[in-house]
N, C-alpha and C positions, 0 to 999 in steps of 0.2 A: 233411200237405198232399197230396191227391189230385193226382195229372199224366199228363196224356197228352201222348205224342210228337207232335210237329207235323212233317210235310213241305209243299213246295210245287212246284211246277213252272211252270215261267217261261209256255208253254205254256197254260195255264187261266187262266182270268177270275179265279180265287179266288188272294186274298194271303194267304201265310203270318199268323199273326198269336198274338200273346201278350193274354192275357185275363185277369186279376183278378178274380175275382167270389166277395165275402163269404167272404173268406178262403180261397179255392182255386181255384188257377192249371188253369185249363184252356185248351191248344193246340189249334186244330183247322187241319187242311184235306184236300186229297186223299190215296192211298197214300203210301207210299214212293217217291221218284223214283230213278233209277238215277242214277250220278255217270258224268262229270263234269255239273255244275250251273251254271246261268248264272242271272244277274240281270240283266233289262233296262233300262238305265238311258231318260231320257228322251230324251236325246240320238241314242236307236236304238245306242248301244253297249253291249252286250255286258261283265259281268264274270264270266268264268270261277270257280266255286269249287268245290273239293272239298266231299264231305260232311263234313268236319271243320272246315273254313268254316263251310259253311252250320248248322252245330251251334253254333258258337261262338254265332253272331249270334242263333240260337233265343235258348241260352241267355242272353243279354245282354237278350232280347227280354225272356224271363219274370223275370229282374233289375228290370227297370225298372218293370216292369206291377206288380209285388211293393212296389218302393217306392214306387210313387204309392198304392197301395192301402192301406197303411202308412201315409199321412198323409191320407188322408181317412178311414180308418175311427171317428176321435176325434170326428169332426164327426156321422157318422149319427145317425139319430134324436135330434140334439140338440134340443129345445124353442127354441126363439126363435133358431134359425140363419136369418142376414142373409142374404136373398135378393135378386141384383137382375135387371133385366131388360136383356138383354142388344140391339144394333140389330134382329138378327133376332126379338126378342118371346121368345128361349128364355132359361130361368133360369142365372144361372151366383152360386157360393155362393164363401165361402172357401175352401170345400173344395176344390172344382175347380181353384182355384188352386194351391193348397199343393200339391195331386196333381202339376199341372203342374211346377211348382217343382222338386219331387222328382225325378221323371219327366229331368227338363232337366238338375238336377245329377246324377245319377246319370250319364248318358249322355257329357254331359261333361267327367266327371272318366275314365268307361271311355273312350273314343272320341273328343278334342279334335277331331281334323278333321273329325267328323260333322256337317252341318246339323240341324235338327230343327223341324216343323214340327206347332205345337199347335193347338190349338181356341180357347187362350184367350188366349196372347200372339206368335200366329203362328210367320212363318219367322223364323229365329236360327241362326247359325251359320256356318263361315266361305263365302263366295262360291264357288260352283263345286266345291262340295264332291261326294266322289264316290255316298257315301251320304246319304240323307235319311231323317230316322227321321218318322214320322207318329202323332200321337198325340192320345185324345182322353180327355183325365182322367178324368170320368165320366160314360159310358155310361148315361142313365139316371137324369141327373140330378133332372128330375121323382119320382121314384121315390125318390131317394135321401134328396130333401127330406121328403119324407111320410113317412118308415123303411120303406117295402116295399123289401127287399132281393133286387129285381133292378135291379142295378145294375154296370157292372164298367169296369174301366183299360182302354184298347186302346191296346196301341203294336205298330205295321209297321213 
């Protein structure tokens, strides 16, 4: 499995982020940041981490984007995979689901006090939690339905 190193900086419009796409994990954002490293929470506070922090939570990042990818890859190009139409008029399959699923048990069984907020069964998690994971099963789900393989997991 191909990988590139992901950094981010609190500082830039662009969020760190872990990517799944047809079987290989690709990271992206700006250079390397210098430590110490902050995460801005919504609240305007500030959480201080090291880059060994911030490495952790990569790696948990491409964990999870790995296992949702891992349960929708069975479903691609299946022939007569149940489509429905979601309020917004966009497709969502079972696959999206199970991704989610995945995605949500993974997280937390790593991270209990994490919230996590999906595309397909919202925010979850406990109240006032200090991190919130963001996650959108699949990326491309149009795409996904028809077998063209750009498609991919996003969890921030």
């Amino acid at each position: 499995m191909e990988r590139e190193t992901v950094y981010w900086r609190p500082h830039h419009d662009k969020v760190g982020f872990a990517q799944a796409w047809a079987g290989r994990v690709l990271v992206r954002s700006e250079q390397e940041p210098a430590a110490p490293h902050c995460i801005m929470l919504k609240s305007g506070e500030s959480i201080a981490m090291d880059q060994e922090d911030l490495g952790r939570l990569r790696r948990l990042a491409v964990r999870a984007a790995e296992a949702g990818g891992d349960a929708a890859r069975p479903y691609f190009a299946q022939p007569g995979l149940k489509v429905e139409t979601k309020e917004d008029d966009s497709p969502v399959t079972i696959a999206d689901k199970a991704c989610e699923r995945a995605i949500r048990g993974f997280l937390a069984a790593e991270r209990p006090g994490d919230a996590m907020l999906g595309e397909e069964d919202g925010l979850q998690g406990p109240e006032g939690a200090r991190f919130r994971w963001v996650v959108d099963p699949i990326d491309g789900t149009r795409n996904f339905i028809r077998g063209i393989p750009l498609w991919s997991t996003l969890v921030a």
